[in-house]
PQR file with spaces between the fields and no chain letter, atoms N, CA, C, O and H, PARSE charges and radii, in Angstrom:
ATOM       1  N    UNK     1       0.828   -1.186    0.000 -0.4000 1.5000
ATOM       2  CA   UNK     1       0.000    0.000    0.000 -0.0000 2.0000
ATOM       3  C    UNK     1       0.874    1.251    0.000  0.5500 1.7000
ATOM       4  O    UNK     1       0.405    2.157   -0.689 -0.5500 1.4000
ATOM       5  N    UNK     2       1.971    1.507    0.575 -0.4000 1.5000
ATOM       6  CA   UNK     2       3.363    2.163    0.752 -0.0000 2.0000
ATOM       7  C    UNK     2       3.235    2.761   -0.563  0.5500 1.7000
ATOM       8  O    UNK     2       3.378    3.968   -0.753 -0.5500 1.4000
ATOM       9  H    UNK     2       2.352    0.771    1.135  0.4000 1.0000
ATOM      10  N    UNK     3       2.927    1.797   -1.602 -0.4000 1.5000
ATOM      11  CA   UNK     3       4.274    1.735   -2.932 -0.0000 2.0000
ATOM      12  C    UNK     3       2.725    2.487   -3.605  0.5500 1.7000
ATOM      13  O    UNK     3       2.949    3.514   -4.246 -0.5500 1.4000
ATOM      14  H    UNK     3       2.811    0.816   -1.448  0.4000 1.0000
ATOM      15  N    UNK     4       1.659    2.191   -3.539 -0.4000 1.5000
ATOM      16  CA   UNK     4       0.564    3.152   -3.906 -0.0000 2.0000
ATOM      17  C    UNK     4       0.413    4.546   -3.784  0.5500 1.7000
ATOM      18  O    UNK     4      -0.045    5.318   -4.627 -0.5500 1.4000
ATOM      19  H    UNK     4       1.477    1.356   -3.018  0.4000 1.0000
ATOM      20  N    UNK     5       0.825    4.787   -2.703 -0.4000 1.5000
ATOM      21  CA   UNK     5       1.168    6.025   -2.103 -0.0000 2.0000
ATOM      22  C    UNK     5       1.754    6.816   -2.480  0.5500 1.7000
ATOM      23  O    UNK     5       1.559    8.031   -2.453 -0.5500 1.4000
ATOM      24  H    UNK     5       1.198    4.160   -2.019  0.4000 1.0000
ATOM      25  N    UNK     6       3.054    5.862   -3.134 -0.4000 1.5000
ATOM      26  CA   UNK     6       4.271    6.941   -3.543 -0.0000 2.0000
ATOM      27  C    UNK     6       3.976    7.083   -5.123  0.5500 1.7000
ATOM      28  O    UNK     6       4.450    8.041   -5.734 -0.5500 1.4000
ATOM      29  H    UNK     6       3.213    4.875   -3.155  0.4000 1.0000
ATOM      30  N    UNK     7       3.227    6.167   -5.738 -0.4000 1.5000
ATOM      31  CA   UNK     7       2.890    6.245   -7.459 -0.0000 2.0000
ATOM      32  C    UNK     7       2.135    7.748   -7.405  0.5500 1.7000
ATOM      33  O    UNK     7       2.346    8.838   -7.935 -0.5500 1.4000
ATOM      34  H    UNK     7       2.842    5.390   -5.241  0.4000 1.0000
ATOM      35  N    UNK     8       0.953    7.102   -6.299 -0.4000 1.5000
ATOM      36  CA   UNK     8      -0.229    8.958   -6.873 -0.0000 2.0000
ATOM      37  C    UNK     8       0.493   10.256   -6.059  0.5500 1.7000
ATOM      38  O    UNK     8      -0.149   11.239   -5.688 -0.5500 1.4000
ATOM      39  H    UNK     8       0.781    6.216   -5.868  0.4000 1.0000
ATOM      40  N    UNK     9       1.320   10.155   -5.940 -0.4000 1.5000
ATOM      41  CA   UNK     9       2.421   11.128   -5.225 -0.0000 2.0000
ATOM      42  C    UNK     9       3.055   11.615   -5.943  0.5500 1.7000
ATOM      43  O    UNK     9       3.437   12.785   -5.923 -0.5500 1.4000
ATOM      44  H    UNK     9       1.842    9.356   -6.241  0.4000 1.0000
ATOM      45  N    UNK    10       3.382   10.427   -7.057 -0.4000 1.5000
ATOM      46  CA   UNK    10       4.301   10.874   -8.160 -0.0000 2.0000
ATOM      47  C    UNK    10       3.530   11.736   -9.270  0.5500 1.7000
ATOM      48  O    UNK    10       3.789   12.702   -9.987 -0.5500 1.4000
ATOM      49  H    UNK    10       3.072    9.477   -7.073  0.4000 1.0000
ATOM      50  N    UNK    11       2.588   10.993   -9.066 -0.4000 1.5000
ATOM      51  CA   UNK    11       1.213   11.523  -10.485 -0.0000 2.0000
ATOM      52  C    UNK    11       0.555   12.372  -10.161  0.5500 1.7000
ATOM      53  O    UNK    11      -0.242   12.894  -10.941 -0.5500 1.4000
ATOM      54  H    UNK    11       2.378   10.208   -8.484  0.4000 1.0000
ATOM      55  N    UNK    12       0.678   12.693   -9.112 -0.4000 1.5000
ATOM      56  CA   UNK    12       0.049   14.338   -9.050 -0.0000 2.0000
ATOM      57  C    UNK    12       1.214   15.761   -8.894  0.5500 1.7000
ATOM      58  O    UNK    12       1.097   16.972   -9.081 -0.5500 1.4000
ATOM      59  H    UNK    12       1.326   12.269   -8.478  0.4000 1.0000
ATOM      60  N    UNK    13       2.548   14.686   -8.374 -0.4000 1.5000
ATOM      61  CA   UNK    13       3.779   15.807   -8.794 -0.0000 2.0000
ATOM      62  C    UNK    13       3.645   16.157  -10.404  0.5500 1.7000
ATOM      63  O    UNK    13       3.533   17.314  -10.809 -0.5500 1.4000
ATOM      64  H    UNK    13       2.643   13.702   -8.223  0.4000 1.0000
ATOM      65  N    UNK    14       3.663   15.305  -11.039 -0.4000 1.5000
ATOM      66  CA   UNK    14       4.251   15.593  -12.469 -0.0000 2.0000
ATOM      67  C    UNK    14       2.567   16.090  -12.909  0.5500 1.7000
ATOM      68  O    UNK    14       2.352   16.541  -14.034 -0.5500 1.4000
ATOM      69  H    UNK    14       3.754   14.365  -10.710  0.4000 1.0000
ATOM      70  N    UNK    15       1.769   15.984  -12.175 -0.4000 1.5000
ATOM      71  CA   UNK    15       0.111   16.963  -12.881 -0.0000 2.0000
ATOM      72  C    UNK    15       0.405   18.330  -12.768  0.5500 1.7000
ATOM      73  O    UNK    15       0.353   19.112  -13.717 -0.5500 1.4000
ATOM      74  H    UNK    15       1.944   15.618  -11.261  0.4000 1.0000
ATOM      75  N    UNK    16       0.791   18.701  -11.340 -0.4000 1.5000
ATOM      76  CA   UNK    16       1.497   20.018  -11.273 -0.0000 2.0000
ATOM      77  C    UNK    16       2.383   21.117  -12.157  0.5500 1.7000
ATOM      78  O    UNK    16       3.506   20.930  -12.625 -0.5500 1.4000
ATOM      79  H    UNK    16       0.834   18.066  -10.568  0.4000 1.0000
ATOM      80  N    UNK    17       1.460   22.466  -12.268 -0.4000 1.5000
ATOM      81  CA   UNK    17       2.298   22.502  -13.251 -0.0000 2.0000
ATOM      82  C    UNK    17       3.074   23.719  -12.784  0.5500 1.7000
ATOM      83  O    UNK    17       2.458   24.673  -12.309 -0.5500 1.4000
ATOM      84  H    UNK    17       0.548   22.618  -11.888  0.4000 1.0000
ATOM      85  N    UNK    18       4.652   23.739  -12.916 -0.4000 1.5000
ATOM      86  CA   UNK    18       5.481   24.384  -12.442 -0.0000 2.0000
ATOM      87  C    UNK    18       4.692   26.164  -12.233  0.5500 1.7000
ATOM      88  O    UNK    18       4.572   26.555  -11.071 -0.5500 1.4000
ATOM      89  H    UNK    18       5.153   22.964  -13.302  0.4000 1.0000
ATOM      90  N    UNK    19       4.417   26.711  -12.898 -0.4000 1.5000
ATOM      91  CA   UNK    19       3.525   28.049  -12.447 -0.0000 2.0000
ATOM      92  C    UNK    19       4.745   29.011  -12.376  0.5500 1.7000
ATOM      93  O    UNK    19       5.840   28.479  -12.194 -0.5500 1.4000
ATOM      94  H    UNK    19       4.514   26.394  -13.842  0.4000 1.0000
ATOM      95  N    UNK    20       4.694   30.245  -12.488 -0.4000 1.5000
ATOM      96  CA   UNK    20       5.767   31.364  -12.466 -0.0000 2.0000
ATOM      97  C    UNK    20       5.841   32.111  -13.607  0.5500 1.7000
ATOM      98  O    UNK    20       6.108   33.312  -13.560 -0.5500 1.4000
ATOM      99  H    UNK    20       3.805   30.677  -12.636  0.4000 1.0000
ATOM     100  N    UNK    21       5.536   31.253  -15.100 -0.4000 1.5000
ATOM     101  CA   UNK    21       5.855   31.807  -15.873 -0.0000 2.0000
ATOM     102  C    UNK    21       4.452   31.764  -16.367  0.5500 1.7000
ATOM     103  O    UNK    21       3.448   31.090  -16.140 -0.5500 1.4000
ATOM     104  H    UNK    21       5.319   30.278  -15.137  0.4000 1.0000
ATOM     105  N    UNK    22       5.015   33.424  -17.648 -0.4000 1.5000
ATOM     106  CA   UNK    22       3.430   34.157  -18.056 -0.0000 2.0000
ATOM     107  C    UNK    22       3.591   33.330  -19.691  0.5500 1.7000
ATOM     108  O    UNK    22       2.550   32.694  -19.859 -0.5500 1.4000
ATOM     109  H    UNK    22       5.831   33.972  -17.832  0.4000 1.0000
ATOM     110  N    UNK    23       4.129   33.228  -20.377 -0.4000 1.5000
ATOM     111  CA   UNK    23       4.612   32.680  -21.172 -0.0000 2.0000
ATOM     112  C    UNK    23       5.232   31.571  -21.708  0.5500 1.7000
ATOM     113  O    UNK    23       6.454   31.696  -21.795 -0.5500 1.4000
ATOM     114  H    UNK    23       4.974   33.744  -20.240  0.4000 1.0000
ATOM     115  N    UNK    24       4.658   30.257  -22.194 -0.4000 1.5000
ATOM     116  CA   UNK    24       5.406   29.145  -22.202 -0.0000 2.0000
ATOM     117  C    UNK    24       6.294   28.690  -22.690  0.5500 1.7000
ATOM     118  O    UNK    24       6.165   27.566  -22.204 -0.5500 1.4000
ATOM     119  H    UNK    24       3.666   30.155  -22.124  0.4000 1.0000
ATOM     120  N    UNK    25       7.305   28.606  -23.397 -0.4000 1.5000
ATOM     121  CA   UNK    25       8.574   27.870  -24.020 -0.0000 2.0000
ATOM     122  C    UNK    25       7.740   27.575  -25.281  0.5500 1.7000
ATOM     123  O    UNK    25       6.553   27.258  -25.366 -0.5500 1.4000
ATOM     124  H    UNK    25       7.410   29.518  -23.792  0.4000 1.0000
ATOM     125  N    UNK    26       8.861   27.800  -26.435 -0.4000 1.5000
ATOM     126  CA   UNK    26       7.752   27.002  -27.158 -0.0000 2.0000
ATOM     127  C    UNK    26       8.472   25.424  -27.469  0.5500 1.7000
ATOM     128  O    UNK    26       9.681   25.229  -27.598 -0.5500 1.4000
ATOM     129  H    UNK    26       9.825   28.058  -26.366  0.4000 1.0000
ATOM     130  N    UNK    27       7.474   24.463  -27.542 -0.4000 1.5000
ATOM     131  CA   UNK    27       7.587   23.264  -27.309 -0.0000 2.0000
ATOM     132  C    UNK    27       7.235   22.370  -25.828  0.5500 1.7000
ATOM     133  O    UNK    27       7.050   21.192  -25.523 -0.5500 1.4000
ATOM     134  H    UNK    27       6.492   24.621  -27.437  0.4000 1.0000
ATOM     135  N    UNK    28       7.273   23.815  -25.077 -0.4000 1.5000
ATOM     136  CA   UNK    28       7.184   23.068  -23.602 -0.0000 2.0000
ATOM     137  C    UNK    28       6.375   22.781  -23.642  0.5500 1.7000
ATOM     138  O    UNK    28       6.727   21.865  -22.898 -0.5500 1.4000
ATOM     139  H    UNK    28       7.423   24.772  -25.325  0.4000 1.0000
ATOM     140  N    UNK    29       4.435   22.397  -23.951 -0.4000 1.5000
ATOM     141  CA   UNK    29       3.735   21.753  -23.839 -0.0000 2.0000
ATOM     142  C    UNK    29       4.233   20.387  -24.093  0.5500 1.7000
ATOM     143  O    UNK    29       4.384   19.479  -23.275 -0.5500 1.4000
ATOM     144  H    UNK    29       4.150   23.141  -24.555  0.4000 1.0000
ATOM     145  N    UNK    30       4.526   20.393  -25.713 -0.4000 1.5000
ATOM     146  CA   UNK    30       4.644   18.952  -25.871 -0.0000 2.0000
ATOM     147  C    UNK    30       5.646   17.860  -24.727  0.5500 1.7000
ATOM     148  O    UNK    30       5.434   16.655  -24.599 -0.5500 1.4000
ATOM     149  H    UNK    30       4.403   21.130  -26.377  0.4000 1.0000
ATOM     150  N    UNK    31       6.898   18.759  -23.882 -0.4000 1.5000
ATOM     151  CA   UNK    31       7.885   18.393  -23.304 -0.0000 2.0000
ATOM     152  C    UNK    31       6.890   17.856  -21.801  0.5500 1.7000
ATOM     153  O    UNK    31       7.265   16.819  -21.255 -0.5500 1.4000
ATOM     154  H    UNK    31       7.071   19.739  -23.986  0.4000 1.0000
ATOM     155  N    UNK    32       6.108   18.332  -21.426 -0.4000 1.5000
ATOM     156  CA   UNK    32       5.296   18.466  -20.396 -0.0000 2.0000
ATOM     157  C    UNK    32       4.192   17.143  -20.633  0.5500 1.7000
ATOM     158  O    UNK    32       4.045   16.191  -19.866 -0.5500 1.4000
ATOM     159  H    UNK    32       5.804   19.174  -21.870  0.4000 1.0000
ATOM     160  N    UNK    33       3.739   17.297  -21.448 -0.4000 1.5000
ATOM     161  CA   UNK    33       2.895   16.054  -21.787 -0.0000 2.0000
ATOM     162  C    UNK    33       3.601   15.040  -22.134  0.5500 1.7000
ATOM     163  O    UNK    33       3.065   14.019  -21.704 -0.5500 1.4000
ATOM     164  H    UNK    33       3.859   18.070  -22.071  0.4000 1.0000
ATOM     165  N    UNK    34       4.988   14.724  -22.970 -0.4000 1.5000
ATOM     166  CA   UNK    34       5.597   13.659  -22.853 -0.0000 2.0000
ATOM     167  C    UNK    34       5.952   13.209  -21.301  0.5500 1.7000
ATOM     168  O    UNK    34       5.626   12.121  -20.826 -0.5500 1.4000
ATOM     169  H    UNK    34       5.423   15.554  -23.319  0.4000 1.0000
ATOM     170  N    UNK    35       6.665   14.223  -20.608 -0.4000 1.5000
ATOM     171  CA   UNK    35       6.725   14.044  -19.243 -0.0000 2.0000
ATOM     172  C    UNK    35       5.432   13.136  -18.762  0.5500 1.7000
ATOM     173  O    UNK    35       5.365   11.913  -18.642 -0.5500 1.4000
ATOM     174  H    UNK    35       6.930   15.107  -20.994  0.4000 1.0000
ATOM     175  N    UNK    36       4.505   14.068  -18.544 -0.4000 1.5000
ATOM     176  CA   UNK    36       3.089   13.232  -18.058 -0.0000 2.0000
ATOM     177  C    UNK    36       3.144   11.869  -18.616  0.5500 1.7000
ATOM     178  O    UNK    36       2.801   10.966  -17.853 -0.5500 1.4000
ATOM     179  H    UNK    36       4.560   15.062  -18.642  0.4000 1.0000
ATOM     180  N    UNK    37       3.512   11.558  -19.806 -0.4000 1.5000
ATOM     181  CA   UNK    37       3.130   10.259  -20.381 -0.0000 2.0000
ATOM     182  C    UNK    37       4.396    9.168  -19.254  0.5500 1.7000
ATOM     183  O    UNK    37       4.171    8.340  -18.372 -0.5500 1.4000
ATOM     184  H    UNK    37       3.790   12.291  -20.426  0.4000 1.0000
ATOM     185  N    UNK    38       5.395    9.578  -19.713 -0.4000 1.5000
ATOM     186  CA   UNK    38       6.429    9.005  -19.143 -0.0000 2.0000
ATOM     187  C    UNK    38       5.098    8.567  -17.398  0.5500 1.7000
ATOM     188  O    UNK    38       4.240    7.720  -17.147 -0.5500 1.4000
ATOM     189  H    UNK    38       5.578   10.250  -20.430  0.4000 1.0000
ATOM     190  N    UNK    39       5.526    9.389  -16.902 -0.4000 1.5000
ATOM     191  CA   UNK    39       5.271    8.913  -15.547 -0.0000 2.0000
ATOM     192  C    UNK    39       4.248    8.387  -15.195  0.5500 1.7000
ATOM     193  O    UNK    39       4.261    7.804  -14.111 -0.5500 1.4000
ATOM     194  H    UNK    39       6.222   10.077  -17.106  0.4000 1.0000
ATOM     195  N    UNK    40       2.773    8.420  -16.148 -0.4000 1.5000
ATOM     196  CA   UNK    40       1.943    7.610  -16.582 -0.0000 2.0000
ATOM     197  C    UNK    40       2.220    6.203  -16.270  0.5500 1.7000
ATOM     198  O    UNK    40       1.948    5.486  -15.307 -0.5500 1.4000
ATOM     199  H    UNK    40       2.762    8.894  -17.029  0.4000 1.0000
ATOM     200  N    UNK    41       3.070    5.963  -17.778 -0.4000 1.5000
ATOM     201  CA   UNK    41       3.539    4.410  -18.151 -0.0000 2.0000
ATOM     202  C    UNK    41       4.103    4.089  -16.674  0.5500 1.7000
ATOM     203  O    UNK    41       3.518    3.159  -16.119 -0.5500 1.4000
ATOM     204  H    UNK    41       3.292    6.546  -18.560  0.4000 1.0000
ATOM     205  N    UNK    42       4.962    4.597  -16.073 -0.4000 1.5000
ATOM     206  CA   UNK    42       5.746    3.799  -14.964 -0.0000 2.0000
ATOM     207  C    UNK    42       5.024    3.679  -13.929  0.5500 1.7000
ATOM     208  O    UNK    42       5.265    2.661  -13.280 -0.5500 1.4000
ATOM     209  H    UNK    42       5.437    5.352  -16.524  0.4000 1.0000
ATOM     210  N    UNK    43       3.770    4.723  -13.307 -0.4000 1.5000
ATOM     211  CA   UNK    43       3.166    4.388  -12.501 -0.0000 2.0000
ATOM     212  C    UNK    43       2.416    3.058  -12.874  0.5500 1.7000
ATOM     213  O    UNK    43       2.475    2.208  -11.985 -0.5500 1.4000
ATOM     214  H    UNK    43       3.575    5.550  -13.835  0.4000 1.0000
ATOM     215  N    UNK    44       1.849    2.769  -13.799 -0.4000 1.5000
ATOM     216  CA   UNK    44       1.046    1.593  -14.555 -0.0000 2.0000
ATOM     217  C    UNK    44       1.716    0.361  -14.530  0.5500 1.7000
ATOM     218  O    UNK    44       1.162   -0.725  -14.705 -0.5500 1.4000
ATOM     219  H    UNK    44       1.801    3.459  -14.521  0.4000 1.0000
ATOM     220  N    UNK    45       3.333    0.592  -14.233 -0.4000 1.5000
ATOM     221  CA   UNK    45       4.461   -0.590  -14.546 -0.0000 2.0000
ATOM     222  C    UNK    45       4.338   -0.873  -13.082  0.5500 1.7000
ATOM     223  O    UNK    45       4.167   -2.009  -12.639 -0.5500 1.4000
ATOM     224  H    UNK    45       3.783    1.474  -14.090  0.4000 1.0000
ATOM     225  N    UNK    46       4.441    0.324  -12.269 -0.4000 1.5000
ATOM     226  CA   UNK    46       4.078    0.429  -10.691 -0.0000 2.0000
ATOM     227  C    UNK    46       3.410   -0.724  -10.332  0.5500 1.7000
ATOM     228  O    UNK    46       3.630   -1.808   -9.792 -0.5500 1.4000
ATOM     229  H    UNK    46       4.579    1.247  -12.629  0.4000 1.0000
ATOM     230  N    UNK    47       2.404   -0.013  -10.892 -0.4000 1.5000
ATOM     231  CA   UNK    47       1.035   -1.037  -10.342 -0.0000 2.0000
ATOM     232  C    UNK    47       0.882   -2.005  -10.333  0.5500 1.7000
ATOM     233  O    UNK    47       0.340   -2.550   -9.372 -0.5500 1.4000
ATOM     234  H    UNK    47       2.226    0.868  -11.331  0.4000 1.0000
ATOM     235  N    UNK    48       1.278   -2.639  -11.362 -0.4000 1.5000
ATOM     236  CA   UNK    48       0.924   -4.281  -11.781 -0.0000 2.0000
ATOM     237  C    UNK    48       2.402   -4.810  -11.255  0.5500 1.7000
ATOM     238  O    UNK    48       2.402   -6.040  -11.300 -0.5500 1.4000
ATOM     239  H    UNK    48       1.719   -2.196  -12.143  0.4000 1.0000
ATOM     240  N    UNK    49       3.209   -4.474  -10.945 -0.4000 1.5000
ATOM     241  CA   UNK    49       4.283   -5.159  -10.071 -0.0000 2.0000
ATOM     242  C    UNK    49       3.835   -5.292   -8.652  0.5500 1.7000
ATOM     243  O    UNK    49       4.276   -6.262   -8.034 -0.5500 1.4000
ATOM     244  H    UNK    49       3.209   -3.475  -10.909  0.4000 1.0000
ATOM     245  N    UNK    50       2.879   -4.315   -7.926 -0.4000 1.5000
ATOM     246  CA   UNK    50       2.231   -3.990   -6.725 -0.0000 2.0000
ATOM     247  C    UNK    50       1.254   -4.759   -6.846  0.5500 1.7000
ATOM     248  O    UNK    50       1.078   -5.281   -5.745 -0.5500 1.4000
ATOM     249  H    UNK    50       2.521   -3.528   -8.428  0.4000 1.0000
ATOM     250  N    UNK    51       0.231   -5.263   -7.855 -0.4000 1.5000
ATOM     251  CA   UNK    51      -0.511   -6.140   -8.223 -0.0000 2.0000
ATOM     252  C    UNK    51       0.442   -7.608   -7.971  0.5500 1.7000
ATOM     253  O    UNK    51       0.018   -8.394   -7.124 -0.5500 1.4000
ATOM     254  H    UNK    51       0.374   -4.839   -8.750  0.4000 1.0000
ATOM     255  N    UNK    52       1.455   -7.878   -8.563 -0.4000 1.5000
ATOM     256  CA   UNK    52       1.697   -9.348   -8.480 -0.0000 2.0000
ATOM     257  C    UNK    52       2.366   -9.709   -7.545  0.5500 1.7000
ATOM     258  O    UNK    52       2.647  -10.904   -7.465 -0.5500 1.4000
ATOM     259  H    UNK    52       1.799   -7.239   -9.251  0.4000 1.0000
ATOM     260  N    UNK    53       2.897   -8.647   -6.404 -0.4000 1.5000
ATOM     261  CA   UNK    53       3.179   -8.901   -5.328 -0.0000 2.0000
ATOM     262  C    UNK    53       2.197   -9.676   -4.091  0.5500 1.7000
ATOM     263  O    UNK    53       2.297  -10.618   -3.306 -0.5500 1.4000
ATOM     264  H    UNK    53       2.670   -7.676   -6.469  0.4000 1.0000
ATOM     265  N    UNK    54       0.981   -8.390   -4.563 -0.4000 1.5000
ATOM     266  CA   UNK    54       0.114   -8.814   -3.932 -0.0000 2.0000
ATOM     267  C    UNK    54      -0.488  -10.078   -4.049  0.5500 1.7000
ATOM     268  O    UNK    54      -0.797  -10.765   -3.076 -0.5500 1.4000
ATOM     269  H    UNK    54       0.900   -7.624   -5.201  0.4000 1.0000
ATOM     270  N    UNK    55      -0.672  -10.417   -5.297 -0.4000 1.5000
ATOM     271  CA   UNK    55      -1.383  -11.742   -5.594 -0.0000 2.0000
ATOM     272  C    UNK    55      -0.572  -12.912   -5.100  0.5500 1.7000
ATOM     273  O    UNK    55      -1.131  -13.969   -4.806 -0.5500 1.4000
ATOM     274  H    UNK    55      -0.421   -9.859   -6.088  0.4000 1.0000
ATOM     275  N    UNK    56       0.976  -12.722   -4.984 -0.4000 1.5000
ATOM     276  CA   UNK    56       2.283  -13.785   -4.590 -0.0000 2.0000
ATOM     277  C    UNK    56       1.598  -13.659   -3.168  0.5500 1.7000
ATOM     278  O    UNK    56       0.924  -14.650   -2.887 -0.5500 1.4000
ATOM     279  H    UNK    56       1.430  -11.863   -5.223  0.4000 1.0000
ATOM     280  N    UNK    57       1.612  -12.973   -2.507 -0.4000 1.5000
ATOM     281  CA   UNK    57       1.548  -12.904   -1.194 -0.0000 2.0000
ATOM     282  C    UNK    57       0.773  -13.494   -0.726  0.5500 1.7000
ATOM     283  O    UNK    57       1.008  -14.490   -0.042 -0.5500 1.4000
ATOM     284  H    UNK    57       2.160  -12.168   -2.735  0.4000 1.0000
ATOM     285  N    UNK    58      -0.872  -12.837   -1.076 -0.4000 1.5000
ATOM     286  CA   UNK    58      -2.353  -13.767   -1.092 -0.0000 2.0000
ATOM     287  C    UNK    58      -1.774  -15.703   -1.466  0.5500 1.7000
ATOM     288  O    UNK    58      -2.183  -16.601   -0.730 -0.5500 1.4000
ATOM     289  H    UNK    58      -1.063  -12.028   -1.632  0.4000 1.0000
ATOM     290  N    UNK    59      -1.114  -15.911   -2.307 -0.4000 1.5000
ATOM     291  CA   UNK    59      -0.819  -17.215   -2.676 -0.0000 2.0000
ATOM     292  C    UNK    59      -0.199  -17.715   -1.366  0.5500 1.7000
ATOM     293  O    UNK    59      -0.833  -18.643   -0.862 -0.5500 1.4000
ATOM     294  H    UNK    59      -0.782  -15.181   -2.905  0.4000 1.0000
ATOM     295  N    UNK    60       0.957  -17.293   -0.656 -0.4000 1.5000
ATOM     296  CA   UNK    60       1.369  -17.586    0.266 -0.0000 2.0000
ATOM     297  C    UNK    60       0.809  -17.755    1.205  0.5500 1.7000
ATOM     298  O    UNK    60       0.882  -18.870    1.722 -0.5500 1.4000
ATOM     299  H    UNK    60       1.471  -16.539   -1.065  0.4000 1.0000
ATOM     300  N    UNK    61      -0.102  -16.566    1.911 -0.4000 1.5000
ATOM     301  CA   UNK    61      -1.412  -17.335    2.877 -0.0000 2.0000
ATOM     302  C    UNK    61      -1.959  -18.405    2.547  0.5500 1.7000
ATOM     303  O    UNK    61      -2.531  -19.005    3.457 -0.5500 1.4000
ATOM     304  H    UNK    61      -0.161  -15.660    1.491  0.4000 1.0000
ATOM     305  N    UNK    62      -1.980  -18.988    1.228 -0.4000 1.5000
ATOM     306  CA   UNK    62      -2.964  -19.861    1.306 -0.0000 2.0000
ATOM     307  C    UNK    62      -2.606  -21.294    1.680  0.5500 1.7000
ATOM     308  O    UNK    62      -3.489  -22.148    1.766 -0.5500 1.4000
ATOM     309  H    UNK    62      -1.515  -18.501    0.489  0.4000 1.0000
């Protein structure tokens, strides 16, 4: 549950959007949304490793 914690921790860091500036870079959207994607995919890689832990574990009680 730890490791849940720290994924939507991560995924709402990288939702955040840095703020300060009046004007964006140009390209920085796309750099920003690749970002988002990135940390997307790994939270998702997250998960289902947190998923088959869990399911190993559940197996082990049994």
């Amino acid at each position: 549950m730890k490791y849940l914690a720290i994924v939507v921790a991560l995924l709402v860091l990288s939702a955040c959007d840095s703020g300060g500036e009046s004007e964006p870079e140009p390209g920085a959207f796309e750099s920003y949304t690749e970002s988002q994607q990135q940390a997307l995919e790994k939270a998702r890689e997250l998960e289902g490793q947190l998923q088959e832990a869990s399911e190993k574990r559940m197996n082990d009680y049994e």
